[in-house]
C-alpha positions as CSV (number, residue, x, y, z in Angstrom):
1,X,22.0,-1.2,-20.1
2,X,19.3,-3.8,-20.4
3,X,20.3,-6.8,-22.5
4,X,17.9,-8.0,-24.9
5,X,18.3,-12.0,-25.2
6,X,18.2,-13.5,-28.7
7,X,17.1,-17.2,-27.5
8,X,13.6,-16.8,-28.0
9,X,12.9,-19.1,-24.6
10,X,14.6,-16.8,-22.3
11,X,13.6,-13.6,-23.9
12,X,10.1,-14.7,-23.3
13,X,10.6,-15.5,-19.6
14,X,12.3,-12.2,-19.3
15,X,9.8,-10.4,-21.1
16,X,6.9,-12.1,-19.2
17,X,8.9,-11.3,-15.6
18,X,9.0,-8.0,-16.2
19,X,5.7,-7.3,-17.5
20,X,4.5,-8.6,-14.2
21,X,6.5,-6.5,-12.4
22,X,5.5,-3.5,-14.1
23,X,1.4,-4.9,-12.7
24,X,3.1,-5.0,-9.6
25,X,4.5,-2.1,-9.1
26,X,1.4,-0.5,-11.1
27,X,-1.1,-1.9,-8.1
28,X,1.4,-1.1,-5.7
29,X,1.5,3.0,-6.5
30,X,-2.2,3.0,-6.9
31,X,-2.4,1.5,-3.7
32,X,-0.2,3.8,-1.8
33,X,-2.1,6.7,-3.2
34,X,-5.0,5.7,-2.3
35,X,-3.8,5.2,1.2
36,X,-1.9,8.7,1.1
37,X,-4.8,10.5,-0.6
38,X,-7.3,9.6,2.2
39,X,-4.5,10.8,4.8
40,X,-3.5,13.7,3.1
41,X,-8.0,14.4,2.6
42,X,-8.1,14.0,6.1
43,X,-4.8,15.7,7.4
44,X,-6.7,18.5,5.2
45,X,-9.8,18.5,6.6
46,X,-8.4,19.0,10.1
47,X,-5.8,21.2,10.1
48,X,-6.4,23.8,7.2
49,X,-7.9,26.6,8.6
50,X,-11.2,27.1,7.4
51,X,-13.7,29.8,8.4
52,X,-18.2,29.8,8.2
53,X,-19.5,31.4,5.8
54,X,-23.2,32.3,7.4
55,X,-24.9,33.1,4.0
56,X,-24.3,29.9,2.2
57,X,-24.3,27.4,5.1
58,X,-25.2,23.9,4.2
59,X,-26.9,21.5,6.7
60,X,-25.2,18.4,7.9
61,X,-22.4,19.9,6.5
62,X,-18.9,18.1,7.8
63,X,-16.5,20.5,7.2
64,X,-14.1,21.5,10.5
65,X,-13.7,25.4,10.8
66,X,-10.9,26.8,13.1
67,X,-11.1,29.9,14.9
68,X,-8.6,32.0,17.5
69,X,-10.2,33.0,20.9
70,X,-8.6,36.1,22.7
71,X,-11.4,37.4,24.2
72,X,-13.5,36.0,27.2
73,X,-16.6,34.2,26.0
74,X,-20.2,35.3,26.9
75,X,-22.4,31.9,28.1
76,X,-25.9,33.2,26.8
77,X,-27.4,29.8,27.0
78,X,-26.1,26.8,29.4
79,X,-23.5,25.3,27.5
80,X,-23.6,27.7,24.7
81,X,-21.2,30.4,24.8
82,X,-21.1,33.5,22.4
83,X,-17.4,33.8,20.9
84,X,-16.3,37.1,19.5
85,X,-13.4,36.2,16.7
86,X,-12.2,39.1,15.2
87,X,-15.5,41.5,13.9
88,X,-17.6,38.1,14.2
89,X,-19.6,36.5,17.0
90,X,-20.3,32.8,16.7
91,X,-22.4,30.5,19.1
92,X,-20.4,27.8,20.1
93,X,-20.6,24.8,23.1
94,X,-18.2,22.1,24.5
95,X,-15.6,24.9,25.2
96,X,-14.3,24.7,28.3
97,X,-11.6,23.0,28.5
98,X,-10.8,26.0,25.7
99,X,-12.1,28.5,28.2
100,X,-9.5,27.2,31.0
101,X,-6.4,27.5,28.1
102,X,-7.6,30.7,27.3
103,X,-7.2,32.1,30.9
104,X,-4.5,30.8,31.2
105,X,-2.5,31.5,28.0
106,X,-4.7,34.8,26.8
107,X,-5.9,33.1,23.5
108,X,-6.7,29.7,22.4
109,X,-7.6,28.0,18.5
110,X,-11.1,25.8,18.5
111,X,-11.6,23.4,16.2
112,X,-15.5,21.9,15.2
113,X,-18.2,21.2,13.2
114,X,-21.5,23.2,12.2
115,X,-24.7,22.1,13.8
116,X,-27.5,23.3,13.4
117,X,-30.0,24.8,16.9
118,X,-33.4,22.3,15.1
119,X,-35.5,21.8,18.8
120,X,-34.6,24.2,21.5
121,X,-36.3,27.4,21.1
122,X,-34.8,28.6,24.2
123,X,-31.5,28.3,23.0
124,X,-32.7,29.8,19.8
125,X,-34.7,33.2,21.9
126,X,-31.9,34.1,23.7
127,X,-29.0,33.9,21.4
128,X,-31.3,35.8,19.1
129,X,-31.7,38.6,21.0
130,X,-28.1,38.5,22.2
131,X,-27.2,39.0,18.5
132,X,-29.5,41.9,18.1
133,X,-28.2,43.4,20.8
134,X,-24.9,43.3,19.6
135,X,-25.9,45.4,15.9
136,X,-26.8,42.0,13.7
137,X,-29.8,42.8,11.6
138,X,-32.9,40.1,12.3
139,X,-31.8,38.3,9.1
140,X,-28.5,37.7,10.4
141,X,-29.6,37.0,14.0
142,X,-31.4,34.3,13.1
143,X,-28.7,32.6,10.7
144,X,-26.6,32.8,13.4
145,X,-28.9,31.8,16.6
146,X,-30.1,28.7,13.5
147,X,-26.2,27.2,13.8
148,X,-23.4,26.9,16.3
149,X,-20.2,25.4,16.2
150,X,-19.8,21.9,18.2
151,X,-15.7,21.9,19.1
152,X,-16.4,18.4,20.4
153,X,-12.7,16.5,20.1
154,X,-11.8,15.7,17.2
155,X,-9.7,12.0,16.6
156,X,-7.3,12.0,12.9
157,X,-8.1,8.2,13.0
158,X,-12.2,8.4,13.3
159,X,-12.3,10.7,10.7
160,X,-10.0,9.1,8.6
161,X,-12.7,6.2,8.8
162,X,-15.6,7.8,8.8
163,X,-14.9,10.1,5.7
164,X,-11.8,8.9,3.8
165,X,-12.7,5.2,5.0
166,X,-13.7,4.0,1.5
167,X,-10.6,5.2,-0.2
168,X,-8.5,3.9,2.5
169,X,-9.9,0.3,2.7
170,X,-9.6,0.6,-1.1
171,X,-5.7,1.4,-1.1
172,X,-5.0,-1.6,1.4
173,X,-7.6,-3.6,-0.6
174,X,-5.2,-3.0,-3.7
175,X,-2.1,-3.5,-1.8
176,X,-3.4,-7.2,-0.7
177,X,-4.0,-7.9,-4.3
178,X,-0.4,-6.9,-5.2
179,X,0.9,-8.9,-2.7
180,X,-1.0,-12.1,-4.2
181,X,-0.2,-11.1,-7.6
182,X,3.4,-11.0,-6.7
183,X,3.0,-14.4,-4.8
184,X,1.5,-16.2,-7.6
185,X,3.1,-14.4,-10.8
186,X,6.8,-14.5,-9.1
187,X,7.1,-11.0,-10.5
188,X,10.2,-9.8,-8.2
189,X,12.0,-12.1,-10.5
190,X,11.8,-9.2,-13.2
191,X,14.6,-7.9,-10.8
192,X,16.6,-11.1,-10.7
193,X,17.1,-11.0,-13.9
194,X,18.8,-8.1,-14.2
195,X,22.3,-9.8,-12.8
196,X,21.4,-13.8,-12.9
197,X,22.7,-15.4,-10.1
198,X,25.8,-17.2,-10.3
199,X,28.0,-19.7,-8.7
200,X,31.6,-19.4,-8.3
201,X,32.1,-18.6,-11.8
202,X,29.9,-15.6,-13.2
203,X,28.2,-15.4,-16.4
204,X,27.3,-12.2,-18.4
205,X,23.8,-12.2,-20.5
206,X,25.6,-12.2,-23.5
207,X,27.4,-15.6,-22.2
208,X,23.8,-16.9,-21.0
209,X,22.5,-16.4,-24.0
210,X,25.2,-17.5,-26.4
211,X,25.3,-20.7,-24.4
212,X,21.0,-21.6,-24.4
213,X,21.7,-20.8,-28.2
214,X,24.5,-23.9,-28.7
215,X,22.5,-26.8,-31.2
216,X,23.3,-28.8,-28.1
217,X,21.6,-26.7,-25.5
218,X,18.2,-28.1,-24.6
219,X,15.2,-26.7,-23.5
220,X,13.3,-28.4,-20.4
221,X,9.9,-27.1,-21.1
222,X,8.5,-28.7,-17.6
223,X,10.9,-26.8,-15.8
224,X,11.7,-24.1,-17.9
225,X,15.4,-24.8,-17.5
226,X,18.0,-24.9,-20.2
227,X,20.6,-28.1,-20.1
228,X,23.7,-27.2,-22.0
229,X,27.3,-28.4,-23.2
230,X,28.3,-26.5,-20.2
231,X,25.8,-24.7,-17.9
232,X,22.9,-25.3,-16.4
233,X,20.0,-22.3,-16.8
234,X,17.2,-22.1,-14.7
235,X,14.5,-19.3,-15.6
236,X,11.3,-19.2,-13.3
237,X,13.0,-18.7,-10.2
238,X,14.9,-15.4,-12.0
239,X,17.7,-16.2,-14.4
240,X,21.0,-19.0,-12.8
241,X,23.6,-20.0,-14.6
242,X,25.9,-22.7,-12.9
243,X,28.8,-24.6,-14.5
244,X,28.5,-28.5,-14.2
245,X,32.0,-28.7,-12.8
246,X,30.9,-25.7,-9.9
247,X,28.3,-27.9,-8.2
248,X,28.6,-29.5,-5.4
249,X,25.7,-31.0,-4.3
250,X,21.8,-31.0,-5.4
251,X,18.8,-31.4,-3.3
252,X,15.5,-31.6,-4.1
253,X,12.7,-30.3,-1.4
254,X,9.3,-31.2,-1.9
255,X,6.8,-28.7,-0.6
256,X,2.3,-29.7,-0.5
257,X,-0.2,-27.8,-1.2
258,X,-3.7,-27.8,-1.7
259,X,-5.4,-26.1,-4.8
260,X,-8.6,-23.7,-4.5
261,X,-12.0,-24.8,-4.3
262,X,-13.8,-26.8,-5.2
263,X,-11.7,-29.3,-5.8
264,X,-9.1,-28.5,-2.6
265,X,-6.7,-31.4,-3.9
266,X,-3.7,-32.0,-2.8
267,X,-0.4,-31.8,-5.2
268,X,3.4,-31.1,-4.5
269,X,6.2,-28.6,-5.7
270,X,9.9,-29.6,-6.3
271,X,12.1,-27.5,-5.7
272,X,16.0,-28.0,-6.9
273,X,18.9,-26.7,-5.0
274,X,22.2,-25.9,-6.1
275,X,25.0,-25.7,-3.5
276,X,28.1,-24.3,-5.6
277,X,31.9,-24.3,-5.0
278,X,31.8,-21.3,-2.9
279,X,29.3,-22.6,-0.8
280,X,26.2,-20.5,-2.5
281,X,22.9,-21.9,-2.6
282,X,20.9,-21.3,-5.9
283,X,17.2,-22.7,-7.2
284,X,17.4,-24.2,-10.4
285,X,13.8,-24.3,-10.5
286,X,10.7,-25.0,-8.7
287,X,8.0,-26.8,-10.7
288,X,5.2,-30.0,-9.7
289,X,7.8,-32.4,-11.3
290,X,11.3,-33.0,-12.6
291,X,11.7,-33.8,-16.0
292,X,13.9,-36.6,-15.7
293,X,16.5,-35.5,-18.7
294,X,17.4,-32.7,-16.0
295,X,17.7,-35.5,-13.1
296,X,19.8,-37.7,-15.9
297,X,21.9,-34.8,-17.2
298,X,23.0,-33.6,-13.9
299,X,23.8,-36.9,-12.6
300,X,25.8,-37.8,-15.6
301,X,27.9,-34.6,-15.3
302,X,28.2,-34.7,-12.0
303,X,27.7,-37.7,-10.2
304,X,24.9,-39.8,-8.6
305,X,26.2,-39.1,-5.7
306,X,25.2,-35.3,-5.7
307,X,21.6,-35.6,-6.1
308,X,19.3,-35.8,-2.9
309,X,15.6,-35.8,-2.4
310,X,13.9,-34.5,0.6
């Protein structure tokens, strides 16, 4: 069960943690759907078995129909071959390689795109005629001599891009900004909290909290850290609790960086390190300075001879 923290410092750091993570995790499943819609769209688009539908055919239109071949096809045209699936005839071209399966294996699936016959009239003539020969009315004829299906190969990752590419860009796009998000907001501490981290000797919340809330417990606003009769408590690096007489050695490590435009100065991060009894290494904290009460308390609990600076 989740503890709810009565020292109104803590609970706010908590409570801010976790509200990050929840805009983490929140950009995070939006991105992965995105991602997984686009795949699923195009997964979709290739593999369910679609069929044409001659009276209300669309030009330009992208859609990938899929049709079984178990009988020979009739090449009225160079190229062009008349396919008889079932009841239906279709005009269709780049099928050989299909052609070769289907000797060999007695049937074969095809997989293309409409397109539709705009500049060769010869094509047009004879498959016209061959589709009158074979009982289609002149209406029909001519919607099916107007179209054929182009089985040219078909490649999962181009037409991921090419029709899903928006959403997909999208969906990474959303995942970058969660991953900067998570950088700059430290939102996996949100998870940290949950069981602070410890030295050798372990501290509940309820312990934590009754501790920050001794009149002598004081609060380090600079680096959000907690100085107590007993304890130490560090918060923005996800909740640590270490007893005075449990640590063994501090060091500091100083880390540059250099801020966003425009003004791109330089500035540096401290970083405090506790190395406990049993030999764990915990962060205190991690802010552009010390506050020197947290130097001074340490080293009066401790020693001077603990504290080191990188």
């Amino acid at each position: 069960m989740k503890y709810k923290y009565t020292n109104e410092n803590i609970q706010k750091t908590v409570r801010m943690y976790a509200k990050c993570f929840r805009i983490t995790i929140g950009m995070l499943l939006l991105g992965l759907f995105l991602i997984a819609l686009s795949i699923y769209r195009t997964y979709s688009d290739i593999y369910v078995e679609r069929r044409i539908d001659f009276d209300n055919i669309v030009q330009d239109d992208k859609t990938i129909y899929t049709y079984e071949i178990t009988e020979p096809p009739v090449e009225i045209y160079e190229g062009f071959y008349a396919v008889r699936t079932g009841e239906e005839l279709i005009l269709m071209t780049n099928i050989d390689d299909e052609i070769k399966e289907l000797n060999t294996n007695g049937y074969v699936k095809v997989k293309g795109v409409v397109r539709e016959n705009k500049s060769d009239l010869v094509l047009f003539i004879d498959s016209l005629n061959y589709f009158i020969n074979n009982g289609y009315s002149n209406k029909e004829s001519t919607n099916y001599s107007s179209f054929y299906l182009s089985c040219d190969r078909i490649d999962f990752r181009d037409k991921l891009q090419k029709d899903h590419g928006v959403g997909m860009a999208f969906g990474i796009f959303v995942l970058v900004l969660a991953l900067i998000w998570e950088v700059v907001s430290r939102s996996r501490n949100a998870i940290k909290n949950l069981r602070p981290a410890c030295g050798s000797v372990r501290y509940t919340h309820q312990e934590i909290d009754d501790q920050a809330n001794l009149p002598a417990s004081e609060w380090i606003k600079d680096n959000e850290v907690y100085i107590t009769p007993k304890i130490v408590i560090g918060t923005n690096m996800g909740l640590t609790a270490v007893e005075y007489t449990d640590i063994k050695e501090i060091c500091v490590k100083k880390a540059s960086h250099t801020r966003s435009k425009p003004s791109r100065k330089t500035y540096h991060t401290y970083k405090v390190i506790t190395k406990t009894a049993n030999n764990r290494r915990l962060v205190i904290c991690d802010n552009e300075k010390i506050d020197w009460k947290l130097k001074a308390t340490i080293i009066e609990k401790c020693g001077s001879d603990i504290w080191t600076e990188e």
